[in-house]
N, C-alpha and C positions, 0 to 999 in steps of 0.2 A: 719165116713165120710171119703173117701177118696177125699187125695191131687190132686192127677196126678189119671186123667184117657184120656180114647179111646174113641173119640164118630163116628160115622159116617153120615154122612148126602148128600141126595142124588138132588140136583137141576137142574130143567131141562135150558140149555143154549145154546146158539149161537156160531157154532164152525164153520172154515172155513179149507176147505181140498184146495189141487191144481185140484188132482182130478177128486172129485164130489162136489165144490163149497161149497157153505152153505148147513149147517149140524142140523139142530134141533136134540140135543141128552140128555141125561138125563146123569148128571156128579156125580161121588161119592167120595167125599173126604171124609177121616180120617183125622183124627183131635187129635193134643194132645195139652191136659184143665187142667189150675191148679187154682179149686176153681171155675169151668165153664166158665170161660175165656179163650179162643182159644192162645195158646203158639205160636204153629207151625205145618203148614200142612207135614206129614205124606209121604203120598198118592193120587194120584186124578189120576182115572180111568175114563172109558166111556165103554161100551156096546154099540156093533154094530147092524146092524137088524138079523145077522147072529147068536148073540147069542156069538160071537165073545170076549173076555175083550180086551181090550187096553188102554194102556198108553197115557194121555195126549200130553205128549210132542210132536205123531207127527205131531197135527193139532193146527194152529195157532188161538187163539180169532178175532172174524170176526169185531169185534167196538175196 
């Protein structure tokens, strides 16, 4: 059984650009689990319709 692992998991969420406004996108954070309990976010990406990856940071949560 391992201690520390890597999970990934992907949810669709409400993002807000300047812009193109509101953004319906599907979000993929990494994650690091010790014992399946979530430590600390990693990573959180988003895919654009272009097929594009990007970094969270440059679009703010819309709520």
């Amino acid at each position: 059984m391992k201690l520390i692992s890597i999970k990934r998991e992907t949810k669709p969420e409400e993002r807000f650009t300047p812009k193109m406004g509101l953004l319906h996108t599907k979000v993929t954070y990494i994650k690091k689990q010790f014992l399946n309990f979530p430590i600390k976010t990693l990573h959180k990406y988003r895919e654009t319709y272009y097929g594009e990856v990007k970094d969270c940071e440059d679009c703010n949560l819309a709520r």
